[in-house]
Backbone bond lengths (Angstrom), bond angles and torsions (degrees), N, CA, C in turn:
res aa  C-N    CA-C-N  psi(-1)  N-CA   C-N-CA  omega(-1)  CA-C   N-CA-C  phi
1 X - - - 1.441 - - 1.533 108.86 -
2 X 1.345 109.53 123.85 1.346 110.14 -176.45 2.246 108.55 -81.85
3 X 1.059 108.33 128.99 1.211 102.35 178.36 2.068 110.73 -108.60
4 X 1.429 104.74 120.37 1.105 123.18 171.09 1.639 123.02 -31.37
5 X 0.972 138.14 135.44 1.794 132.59 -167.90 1.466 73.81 -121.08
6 X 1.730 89.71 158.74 1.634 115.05 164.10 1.302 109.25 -63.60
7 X 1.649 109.78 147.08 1.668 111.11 161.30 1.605 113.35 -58.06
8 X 1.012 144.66 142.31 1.202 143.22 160.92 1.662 119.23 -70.01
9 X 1.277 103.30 152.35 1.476 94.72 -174.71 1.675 96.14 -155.49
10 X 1.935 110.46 105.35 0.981 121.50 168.49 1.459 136.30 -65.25
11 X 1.660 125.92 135.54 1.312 106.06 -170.67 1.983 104.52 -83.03
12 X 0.892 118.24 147.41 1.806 147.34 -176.44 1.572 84.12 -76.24
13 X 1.425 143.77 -26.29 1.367 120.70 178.01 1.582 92.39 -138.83
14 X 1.386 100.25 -169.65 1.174 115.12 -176.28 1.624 112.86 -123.34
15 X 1.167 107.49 -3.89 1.799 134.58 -169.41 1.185 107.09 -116.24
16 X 1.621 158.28 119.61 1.205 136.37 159.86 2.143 87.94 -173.38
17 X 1.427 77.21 173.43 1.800 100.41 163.99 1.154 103.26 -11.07
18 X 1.786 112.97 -97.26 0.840 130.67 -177.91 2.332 117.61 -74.00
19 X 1.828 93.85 163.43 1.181 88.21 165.35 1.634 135.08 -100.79
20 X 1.530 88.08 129.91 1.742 113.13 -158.79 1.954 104.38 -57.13
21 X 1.299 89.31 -51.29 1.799 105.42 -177.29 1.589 111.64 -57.72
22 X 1.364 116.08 -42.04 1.419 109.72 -176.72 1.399 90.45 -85.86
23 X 1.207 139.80 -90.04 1.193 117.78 174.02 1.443 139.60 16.40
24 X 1.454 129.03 -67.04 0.752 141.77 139.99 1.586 134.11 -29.37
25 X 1.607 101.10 -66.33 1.782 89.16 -174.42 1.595 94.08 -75.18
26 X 1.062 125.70 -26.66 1.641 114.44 178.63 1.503 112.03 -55.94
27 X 0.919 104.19 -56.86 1.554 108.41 176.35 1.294 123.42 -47.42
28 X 1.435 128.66 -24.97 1.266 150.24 -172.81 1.339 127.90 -117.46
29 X 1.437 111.42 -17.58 1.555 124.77 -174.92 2.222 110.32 -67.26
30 X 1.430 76.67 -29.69 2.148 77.18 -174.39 1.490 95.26 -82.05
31 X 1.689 144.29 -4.76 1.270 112.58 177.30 1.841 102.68 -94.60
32 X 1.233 101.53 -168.66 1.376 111.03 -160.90 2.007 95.30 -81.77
33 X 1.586 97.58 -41.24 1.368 87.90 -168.11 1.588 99.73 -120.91
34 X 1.602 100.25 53.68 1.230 107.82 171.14 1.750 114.66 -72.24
35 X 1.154 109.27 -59.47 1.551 114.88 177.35 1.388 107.39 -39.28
36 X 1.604 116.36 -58.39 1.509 110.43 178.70 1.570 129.80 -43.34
37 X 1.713 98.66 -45.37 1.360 112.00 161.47 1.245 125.97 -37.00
38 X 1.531 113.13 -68.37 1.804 129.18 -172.86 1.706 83.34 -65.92
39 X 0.961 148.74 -10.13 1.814 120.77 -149.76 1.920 76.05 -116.81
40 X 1.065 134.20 -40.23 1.738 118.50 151.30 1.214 130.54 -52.12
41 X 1.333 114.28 -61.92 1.267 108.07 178.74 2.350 121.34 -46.04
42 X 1.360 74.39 -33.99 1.634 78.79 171.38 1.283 122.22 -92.96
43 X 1.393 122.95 -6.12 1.472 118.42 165.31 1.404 108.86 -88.70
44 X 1.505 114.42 1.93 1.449 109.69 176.17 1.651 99.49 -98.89
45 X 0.829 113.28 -57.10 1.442 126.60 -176.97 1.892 102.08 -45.54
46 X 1.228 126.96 -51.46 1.286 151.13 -143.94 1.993 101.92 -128.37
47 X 1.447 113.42 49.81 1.233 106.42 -161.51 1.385 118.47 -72.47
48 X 1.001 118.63 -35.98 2.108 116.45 145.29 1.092 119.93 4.71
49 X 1.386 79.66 -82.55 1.931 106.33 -150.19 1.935 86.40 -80.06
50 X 1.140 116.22 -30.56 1.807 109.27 166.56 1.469 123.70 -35.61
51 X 1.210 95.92 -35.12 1.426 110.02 -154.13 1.419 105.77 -89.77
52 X 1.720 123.19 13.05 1.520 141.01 149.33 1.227 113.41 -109.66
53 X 1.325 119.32 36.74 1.155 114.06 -166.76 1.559 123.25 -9.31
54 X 1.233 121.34 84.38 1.330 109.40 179.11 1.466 112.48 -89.68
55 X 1.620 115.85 -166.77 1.344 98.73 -166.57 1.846 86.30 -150.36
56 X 1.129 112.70 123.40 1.394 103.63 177.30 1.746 117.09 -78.52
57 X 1.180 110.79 153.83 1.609 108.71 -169.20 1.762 99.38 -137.70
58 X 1.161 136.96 3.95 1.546 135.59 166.78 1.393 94.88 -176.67
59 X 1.887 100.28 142.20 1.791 96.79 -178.13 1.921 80.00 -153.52
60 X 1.209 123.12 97.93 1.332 115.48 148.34 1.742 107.22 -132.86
61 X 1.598 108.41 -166.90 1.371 120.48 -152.83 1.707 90.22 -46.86
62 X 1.247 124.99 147.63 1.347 108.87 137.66 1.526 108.55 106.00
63 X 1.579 105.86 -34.80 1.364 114.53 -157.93 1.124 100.40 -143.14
64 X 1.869 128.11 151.10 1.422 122.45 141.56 1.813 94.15 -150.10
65 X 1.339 94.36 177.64 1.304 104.20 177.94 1.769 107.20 -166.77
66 X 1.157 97.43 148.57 1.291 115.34 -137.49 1.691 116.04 -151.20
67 X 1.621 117.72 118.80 1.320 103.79 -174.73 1.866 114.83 -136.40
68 X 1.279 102.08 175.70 1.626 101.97 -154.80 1.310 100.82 -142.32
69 X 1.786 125.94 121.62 1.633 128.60 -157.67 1.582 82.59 -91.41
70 X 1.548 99.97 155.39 1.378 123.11 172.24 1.721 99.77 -67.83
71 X 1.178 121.83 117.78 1.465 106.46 159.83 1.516 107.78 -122.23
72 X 1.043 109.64 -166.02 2.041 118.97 169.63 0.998 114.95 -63.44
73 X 1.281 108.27 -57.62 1.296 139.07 -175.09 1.659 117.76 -47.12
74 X 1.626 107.07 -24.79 1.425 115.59 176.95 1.196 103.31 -103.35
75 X 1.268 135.86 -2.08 1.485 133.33 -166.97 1.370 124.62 -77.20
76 X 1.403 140.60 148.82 1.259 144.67 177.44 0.901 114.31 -80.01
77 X 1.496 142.68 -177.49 1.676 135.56 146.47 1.743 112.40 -61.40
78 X 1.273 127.76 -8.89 1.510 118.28 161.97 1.697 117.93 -84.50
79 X 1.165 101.14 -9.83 1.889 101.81 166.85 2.049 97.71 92.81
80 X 1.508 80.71 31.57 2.212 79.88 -166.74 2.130 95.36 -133.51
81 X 1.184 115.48 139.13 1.450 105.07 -160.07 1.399 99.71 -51.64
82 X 1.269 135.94 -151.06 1.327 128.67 -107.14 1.454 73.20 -171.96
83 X 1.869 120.46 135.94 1.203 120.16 169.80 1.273 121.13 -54.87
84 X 0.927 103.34 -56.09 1.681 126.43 -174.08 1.512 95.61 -12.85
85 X 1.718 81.90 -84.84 1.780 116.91 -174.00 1.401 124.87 -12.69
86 X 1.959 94.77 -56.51 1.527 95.55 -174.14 1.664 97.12 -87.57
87 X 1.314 134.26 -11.20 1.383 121.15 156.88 1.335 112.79 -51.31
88 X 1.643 125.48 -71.72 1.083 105.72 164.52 1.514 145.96 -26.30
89 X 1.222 96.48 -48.99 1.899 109.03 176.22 1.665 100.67 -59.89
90 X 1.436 127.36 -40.76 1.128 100.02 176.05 1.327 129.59 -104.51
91 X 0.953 133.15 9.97 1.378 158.88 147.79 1.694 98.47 -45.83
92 X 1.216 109.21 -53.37 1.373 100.83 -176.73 1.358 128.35 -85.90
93 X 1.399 94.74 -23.39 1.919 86.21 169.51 1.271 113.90 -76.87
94 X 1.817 111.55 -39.67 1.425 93.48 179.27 1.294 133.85 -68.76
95 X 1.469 122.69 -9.89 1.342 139.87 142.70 1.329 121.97 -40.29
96 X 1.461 127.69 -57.46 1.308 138.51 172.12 1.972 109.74 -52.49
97 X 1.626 78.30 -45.63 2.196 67.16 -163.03 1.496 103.78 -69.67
98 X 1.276 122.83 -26.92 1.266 126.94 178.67 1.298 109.95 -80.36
99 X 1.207 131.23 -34.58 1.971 121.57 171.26 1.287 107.49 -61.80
100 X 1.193 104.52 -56.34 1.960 99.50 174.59 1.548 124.85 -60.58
101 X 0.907 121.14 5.78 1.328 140.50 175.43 1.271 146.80 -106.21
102 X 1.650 111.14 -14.77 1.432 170.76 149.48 1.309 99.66 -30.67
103 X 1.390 129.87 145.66 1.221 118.65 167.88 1.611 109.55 -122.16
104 X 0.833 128.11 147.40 1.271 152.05 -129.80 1.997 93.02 -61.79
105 X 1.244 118.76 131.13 1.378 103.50 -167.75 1.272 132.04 86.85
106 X 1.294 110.61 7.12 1.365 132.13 177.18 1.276 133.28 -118.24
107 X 1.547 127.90 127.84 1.479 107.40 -174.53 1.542 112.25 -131.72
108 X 1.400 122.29 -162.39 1.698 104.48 175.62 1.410 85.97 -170.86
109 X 1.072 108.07 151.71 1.369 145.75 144.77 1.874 144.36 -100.98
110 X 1.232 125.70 119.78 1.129 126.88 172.66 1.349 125.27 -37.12
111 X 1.243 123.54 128.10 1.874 95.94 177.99 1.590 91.03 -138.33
112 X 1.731 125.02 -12.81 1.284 103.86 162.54 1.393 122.05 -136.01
113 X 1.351 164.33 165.21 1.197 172.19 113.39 1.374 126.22 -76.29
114 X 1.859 98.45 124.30 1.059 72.09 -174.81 2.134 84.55 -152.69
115 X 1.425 99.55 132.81 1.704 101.41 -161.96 1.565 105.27 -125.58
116 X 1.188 106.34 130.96 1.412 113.40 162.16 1.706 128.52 -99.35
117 X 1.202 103.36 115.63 1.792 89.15 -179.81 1.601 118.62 -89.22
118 X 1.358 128.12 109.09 0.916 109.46 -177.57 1.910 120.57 -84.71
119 X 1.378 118.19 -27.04 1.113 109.07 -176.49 1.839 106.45 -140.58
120 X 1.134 163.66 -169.17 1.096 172.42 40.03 1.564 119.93 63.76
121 X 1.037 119.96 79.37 1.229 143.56 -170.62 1.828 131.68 -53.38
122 X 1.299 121.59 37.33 1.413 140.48 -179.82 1.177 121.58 -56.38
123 X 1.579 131.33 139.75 1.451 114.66 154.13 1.575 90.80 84.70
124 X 1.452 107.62 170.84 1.591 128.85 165.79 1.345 112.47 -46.88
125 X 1.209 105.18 132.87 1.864 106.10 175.56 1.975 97.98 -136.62
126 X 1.201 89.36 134.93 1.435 103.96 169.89 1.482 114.05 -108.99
127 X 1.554 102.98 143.97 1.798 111.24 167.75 1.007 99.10 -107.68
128 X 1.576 107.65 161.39 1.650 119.28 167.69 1.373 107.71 -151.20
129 X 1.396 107.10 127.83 2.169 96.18 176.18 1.658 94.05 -127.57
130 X 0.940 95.91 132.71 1.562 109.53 138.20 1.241 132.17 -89.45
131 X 1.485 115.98 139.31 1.848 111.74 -165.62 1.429 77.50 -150.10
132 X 1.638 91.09 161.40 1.657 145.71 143.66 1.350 85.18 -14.77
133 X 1.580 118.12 173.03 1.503 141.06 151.45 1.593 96.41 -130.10
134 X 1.185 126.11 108.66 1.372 119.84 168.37 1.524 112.29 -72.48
135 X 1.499 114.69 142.32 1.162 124.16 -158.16 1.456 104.88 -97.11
136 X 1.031 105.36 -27.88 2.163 125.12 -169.20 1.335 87.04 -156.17
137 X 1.815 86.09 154.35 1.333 117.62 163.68 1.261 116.78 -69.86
138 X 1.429 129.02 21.19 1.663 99.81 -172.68 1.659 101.65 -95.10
139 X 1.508 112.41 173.11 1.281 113.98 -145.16 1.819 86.73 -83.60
140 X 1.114 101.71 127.53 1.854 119.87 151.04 1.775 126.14 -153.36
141 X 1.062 116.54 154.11 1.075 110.79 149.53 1.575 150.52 -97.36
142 X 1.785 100.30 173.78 1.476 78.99 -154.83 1.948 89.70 -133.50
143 X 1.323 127.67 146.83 1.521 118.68 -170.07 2.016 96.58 -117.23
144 X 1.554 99.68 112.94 1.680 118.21 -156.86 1.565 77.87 -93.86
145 X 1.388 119.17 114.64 1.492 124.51 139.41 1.131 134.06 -67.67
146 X 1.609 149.81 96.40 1.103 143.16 -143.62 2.155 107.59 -120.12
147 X 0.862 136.95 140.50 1.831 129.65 -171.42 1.518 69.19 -127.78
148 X 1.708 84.98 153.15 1.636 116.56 159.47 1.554 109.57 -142.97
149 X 1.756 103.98 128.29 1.315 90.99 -174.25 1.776 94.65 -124.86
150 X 1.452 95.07 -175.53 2.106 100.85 178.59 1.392 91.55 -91.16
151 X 1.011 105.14 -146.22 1.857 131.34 -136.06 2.342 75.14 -120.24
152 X 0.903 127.05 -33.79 1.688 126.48 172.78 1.133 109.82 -98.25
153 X 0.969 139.75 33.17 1.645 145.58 168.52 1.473 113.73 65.80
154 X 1.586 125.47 5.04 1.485 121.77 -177.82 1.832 108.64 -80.76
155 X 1.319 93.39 127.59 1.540 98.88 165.25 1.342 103.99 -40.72
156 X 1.528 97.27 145.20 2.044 97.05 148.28 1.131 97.30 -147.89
157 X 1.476 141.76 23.06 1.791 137.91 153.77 1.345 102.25 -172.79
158 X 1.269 84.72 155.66 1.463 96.33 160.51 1.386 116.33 -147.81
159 X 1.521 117.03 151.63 1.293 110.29 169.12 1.820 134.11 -146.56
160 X 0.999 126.24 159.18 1.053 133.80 -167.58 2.394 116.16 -103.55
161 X 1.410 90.85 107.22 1.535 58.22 -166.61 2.385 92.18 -118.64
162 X 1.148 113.79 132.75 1.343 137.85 -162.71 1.920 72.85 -86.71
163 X 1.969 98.24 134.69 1.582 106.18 -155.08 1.735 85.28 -137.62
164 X 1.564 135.08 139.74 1.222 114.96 -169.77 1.937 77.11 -122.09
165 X 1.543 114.76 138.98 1.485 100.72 -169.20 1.691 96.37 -108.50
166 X 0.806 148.53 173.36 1.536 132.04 146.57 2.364 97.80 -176.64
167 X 1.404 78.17 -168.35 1.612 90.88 -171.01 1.635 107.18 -68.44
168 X 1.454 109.28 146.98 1.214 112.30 149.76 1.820 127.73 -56.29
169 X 0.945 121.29 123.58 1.143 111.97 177.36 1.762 107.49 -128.56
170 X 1.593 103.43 156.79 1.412 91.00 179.92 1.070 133.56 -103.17
């Protein structure tokens, strides 16, 4: 017996009332090429951070993790990705675990970065943060620890990014 799925229904922003991000990967997480889906829709929305195509691989309260293929295209003149990149890569998960985590009416902004490279960055690299769950919108901050490791489990950055959370306003 084939059983019917909900229509989907994308949010038009990424900012509003409610939260757009959980929303979203929830809405999308039970199909097969749901992840692929949400990991477009946010490189469109988020055209930057697109442009590593990353690919999300776990996104609930608290947590996500998140990874980014070695291409050319990310490479330095040493043949090893590109600072930026894995700034970016973690910039964005710790962004992610903390938007999905948000409670409804709530938004945030970055206000610091701050990355350490420890080694040469080859091959697949994954982020992972664990965060806070903010309980309310009222305005605080929050300091997102983010690890990036290779494809053998060795660190090669880490970073810290200072998160200011507060209300949507219009």
């Amino acid at each position: 017996m084939h059983t019917k799925r909900p229509r989907l229904s994308l949010p038009s922003t990424l900012e509003g009332p409610h939260n757009a991000i959980r929303q979203l990967w929830d809405g999308l997480k039970g199909y097969r090429a749901g992840p692929r889906l949400f990991g477009l829709v946010m490189s469109r929305a988020i055209p930057y951070t697109g442009s590593i195509s990353p690919r999300v691989l776990e996104l609930k309260p608290g947590f996500a993790r998140v990874s980014m293929s070695d291409r050319p295209t990310l490479r330095n003149h040493l043949h090893s990705l590109h600072a930026i990149a894995l700034s970016n890569l973690a910039e964005y998960t710790g962004n992610l675990a903390l938007a999905y985590s948000l409670p409804d009416g709530a938004r945030f902004i970055v206000k610091n970065l701050s990355i350490d490279y420890l080694k040469k960055a080859r091959g697949r690299i994954t982020a992972q943060c664990h965060c806070p769950v903010p309980t309310t919108t009222e305005r605080q901050e929050f300091a997102l620890d983010v690890t990036l490791q290779d494809d053998q489990g060795q660190q090669v950055a880490r970073a810290t990014l200072l998160t200011l959370v507060g209300p949507v306003t219009t």
